[in-house]
N, C-alpha and C positions, 0 to 999 in steps of 0.2 A: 956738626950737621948730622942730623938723623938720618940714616940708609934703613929702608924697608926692603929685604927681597923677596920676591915669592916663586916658588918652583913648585914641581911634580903634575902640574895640569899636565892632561891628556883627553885622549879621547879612548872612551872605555863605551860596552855593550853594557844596557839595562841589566840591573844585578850588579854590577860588577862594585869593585874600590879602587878607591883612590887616597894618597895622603899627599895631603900638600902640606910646604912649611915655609914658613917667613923666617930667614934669619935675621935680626935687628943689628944695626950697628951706630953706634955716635952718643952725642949723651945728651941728655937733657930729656929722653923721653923715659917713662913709668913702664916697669916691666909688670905691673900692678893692675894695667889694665889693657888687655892686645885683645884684640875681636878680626873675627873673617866676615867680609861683606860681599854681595855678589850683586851683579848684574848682568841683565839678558835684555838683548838685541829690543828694543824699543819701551825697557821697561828701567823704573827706578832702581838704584841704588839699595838693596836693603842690608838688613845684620842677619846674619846666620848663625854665628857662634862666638859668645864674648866671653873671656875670661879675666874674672876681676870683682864680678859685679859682686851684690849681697844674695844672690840668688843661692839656692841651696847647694851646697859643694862650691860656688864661687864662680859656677858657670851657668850661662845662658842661653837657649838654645832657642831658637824659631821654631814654633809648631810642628812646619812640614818637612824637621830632620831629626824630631828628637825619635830617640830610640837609634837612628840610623849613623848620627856623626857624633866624634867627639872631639874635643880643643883639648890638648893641652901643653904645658913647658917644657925644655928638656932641665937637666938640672942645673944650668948655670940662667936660667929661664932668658935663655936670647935667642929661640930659637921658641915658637911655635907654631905649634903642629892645628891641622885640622885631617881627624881622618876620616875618610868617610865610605861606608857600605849601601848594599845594596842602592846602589844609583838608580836616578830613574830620569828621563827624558827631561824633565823638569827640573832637572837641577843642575841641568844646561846654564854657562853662563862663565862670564870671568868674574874670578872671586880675588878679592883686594885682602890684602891684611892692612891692619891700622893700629897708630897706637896715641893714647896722648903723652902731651906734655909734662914731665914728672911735677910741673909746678901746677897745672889745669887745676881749674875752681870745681869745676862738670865733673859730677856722681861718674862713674862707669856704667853706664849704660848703654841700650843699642840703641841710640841715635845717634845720625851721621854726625851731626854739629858736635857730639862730645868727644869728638876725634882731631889729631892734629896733624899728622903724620900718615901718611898713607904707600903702598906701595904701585909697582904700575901693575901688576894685577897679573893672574895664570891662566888660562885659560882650560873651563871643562867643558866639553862634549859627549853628552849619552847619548847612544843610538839605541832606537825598539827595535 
C-alpha cells in the first residue's frame, strides 16, 4: 500500500517561505513522477509543481510560481520537496502531493487523472 505524507503547511506573511515535503512509502508507486497539487476554498484541484515530466530540467511549473518555487528529491528520492518563496495571498490553499503507479500507461504530466496516489494534503495560509 502506497503512503503519501505531507508536512510543513503553515501559515506565513506575504513575502514569506515555506517548504513542504511528502515523504512516500509502500511500493508500487514511480518515484519518476511526484507532483504538488493545490487547492483553495471553492476552487478546483490544480498542479503546481511536477517532477518527472519531459519538461526542461524534468520539472514543471505553473505559470503563477515559476521563478518563486521549486520541487525537488532528496537522494534516496522518497521524500519530495516543494519549496516555496515570496508567498503571496494567493497561494492560499491546501497543497496535496501525488504520485503514480510505477506500472501507469499516463505521460507525467500535470493532469489530475495521470495520478494515482495522493496525499491528505498540508495546509498554506498567506496573509497581506
Amino acid at each position: 500500500q502506497v503512503q503519501l505524507m505531507e508536512s510543513g503547511g503553515d501559515s506565513v506573511q506575504a513575502g514569506g517561505s515555506l517548504r513542504l515535503a511528502c515523504a512516500a512509502s509502500g511500493h508500487g508507486y514511480s518515484k519518476n513522477c511526484m507532483g504538488w497539487f493545490r487547492q483553495a476554498p471553492g476552487q478546483e484541484r490544480e498542479a503546481v509543481a511536477i517532477l518527472g515530466t519531459t519538461a526542461i530540467g524534468g520539472a514543471w511549473y505553473t505559470d503563477s510560481v515559476k521563478g518563486r518555487f521549486s520541487i525537488y528529491q532528496d537522494g534516496a528520492r522518497n521524500t519530495v520537496y516543494l519549496q516555496m518563496h515570496s508567498l503571496e495571498p494567493e497561494d492560499t490553499a491546501m497543497y496535496y502531493c501525488a504520485t503514480q503507479r510505477d506500472d501507469s500507461i499516463w505521460e507525467c504530466t500535470p493532469k489530475l487523472g495521470a495520478f494515482n496516489y495522493w496525499g491528505q494534503g498540508t495546509q498554506v495560509t498567506v496573509s497581506s
